[in-house]
C-alpha positions, 0 to 999 in steps of 0.5 A, a space after each residue: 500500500 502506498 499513500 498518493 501526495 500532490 503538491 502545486 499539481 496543475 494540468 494545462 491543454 495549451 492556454 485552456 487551464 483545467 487544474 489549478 495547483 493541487 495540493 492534496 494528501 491521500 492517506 494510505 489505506 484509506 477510501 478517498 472520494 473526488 467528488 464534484 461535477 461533470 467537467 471540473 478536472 476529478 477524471 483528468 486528475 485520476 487520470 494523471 495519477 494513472 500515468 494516463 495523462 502527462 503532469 503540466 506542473 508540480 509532483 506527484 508523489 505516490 509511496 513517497 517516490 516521485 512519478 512524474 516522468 515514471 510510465 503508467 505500468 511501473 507506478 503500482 496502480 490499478 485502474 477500474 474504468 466506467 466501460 468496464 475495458 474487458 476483452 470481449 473475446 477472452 473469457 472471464 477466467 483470461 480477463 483475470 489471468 491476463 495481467 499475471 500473464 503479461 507479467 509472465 507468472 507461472 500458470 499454477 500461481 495464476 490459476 490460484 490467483 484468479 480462483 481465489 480472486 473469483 471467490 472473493 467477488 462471487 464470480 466462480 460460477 463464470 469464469 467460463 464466459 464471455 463478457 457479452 454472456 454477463 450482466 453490467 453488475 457481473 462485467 463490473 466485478 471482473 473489471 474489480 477483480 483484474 485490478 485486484 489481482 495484480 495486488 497494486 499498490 493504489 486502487 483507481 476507480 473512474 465512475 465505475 458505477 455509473 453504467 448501473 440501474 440504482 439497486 445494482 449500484 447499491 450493491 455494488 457501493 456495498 461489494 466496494 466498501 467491504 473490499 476496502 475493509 478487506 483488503 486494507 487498500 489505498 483507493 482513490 474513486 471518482 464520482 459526481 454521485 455525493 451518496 457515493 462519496 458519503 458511503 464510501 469514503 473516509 475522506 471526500 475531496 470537493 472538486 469545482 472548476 478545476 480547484 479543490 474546494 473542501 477537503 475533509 471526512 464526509 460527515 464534516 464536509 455536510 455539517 461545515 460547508 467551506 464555500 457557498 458551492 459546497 453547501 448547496 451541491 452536499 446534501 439532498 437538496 442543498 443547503 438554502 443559501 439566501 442572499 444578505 441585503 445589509 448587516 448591523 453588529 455589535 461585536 461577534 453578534 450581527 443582525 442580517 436584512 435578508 432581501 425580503 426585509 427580514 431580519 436575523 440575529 447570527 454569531 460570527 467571526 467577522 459579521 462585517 463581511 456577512 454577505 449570504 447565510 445558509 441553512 439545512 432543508 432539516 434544520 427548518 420547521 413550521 413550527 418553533 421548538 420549544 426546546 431550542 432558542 429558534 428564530 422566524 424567517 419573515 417569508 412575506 409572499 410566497 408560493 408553495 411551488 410543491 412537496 417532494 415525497 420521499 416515502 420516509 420523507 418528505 420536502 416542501 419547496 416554497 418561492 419567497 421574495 428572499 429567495 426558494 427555500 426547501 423544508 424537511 416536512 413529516 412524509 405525507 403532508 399536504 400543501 394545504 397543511 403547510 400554511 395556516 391562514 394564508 400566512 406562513 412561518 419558518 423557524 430555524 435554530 439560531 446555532 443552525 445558521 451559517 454565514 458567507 463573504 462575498 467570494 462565497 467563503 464560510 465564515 467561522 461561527 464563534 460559538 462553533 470554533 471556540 476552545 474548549 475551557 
């Protein structure tokens, strides 16, 4: 095993630049999940620590050893791609010996090898088929079994999910996870799935545009957004984010004029630079509770725009003049029992409420950073 370690990485295709001076630490042994949108450099990135794609700038260290200029086949990993790359062909036995072959073991160390790496991955009963004779989930285990029988150094995982119906890829996070436990193994996996990343990984890496926005474990990451990007793509939905109109204060303590002309009471480390605050769809009522010190969002107009039902669930998107806010409502509620009267109140708990500059940064709650007495 082997940690990966990534110092002022940048990637360059003429004068369009694509990554932005990565510094980044993967722990050995460890999951560790790129996350982001299509488009915003986790795939290029991968790609680069595969030996697949030529490193513009910086180093790339991966067990300690520097690989910028090492070829692909001499850095110790093992690549599972989103299409699966198994040679239609060959038969799933010679998809798995094929690797030892190359690396020209002998035939009874393969036969072991590829026997044991088929029990693992509950694939014995085909080893005498063809891809084409197998089922998506099936054809994704013997891609996993390829890279695990070569006993690489690091695991990379490029969407490898994506190509399955939703329970297939339930199951397949499950097969993933347990063989990480298994096998103790540095995996860096790909995705723009966040309830991938949040299942699997120790550590979640939050790409945007070519630059890492958040680094940290995945319950960190959903409770303290980093960037106002962060907060609204974890979590489902994300958080709302509602512009701040103008901002008073009085010390660590600052009272916000949303859009609409409400007004909020938050803590901060800086209140003069409040521009946004945000909040969790879970952390919002209809009703006050007793048992926390809550506040009231003004909404003034509003429309319900509707009730997503989500069986155990449930989340109500209503359009104010501060913005669209969403609620986590009791499953089975209607749009007529939200609002009583016409008039609408939403309450949140003061602790809930996070606070932005205007670059979209989070600014420390003070209630939240202090020092332990």
């Amino acid at each position: 095993m082997s940690g990966i370690s990534l110092h002022k990485v940048g990637k360059s295709y003429g004068s369009v630049e694509v990554l932005h001076d990565i510094d980044l630490e993967i722990p050995e042994g460890q999951m560790t999940v790129l996350l982001g949108p299509s488009g915003c450099g986790k795939s290029t990135l991968l790609r680069m620590i595969a030996g697949l794609e030529p490193i513009t700038r910086g180093k790339l260290l991966i067990g300690g050893r520097e690989v910028n200029t090492v070829a692909a086949k001499e850095r110790g990993c093992a690549m599972v791609f989103q299409s699966y790359a198994l040679y239609p062909h060959l038969t799933v036995y010679k998809n798995l010996a094929f690797p030892l072959t190359m690396a020209g073991e002998k035939p009874e160390a393969i036969r072991q090898k590829v026997n044991a790496t088929a029990e693992m991955l509950q694939i014995a009963p085909y080893l005498d088929r063809l891809p084409r004779d197998l089922s998506g989930g099936q054809r994704q285990r013997v891609a996993m079994g390829r890279a695990i029988i070569r006993e690489p150094n690091v695991y990379l995982f490029d969407e490898p999910l994506s190509n399955l119906d939703a329970a297939l890829r339930v199951k397949m996070r499950l097969e993933i996870a347990r063989l990480q436990r298994e096998l103790q193994a540095t995996m860096l996996f790909v995705t723009h799935d966040q309830v991938e990343a949040m299942t699997l990984a120790h550590q979640i890496v939050v790409m945007n545009d070519g630059y890492v926005e958040q680094v940290g474990a995945p319950l960190d990451i959903y409770r303290q957004p980093a960037s106002r990007f962060v907060a609204t793509f974890i979590g489902s939905p994300g958080m709302n984010v509602l512009d701040v109109e103008a901002v008073r204060h009085d010390g660590s303590a600052a009272q916000v004029t949303l859009q609409n002309g409400c007004l909020l009471a938050v803590e901060s480390s800086d209140p003069l630079l409040v521009k946004a605050i945000a909040v969790r769809p879970e952390a919002l009522s209809f009703s006050p509770d007793p048992m926390k010190q809550c506040v009231e969002f003004a909404v003034g107009d509003f429309t319900i725009l509707g009730i997503e039902q989500l069986g155990d669930r449930a989340f109500c998107y209503i359009s104010t003049t501060a913005g669209e806010i969403a609620v986590a409502v009791d499953s089975g509620v209607s749009v007529d029992s939200v609002t009583d009267g016409g008039k609408l109140g939403i309450w949140v708990h003061r602790d809930d409420l996070l606070t932005f500059d205007a670059g979209g940064r989070a600014i420390s709650n003070m209630q939240k950073v202090a020092e332990p007495a």
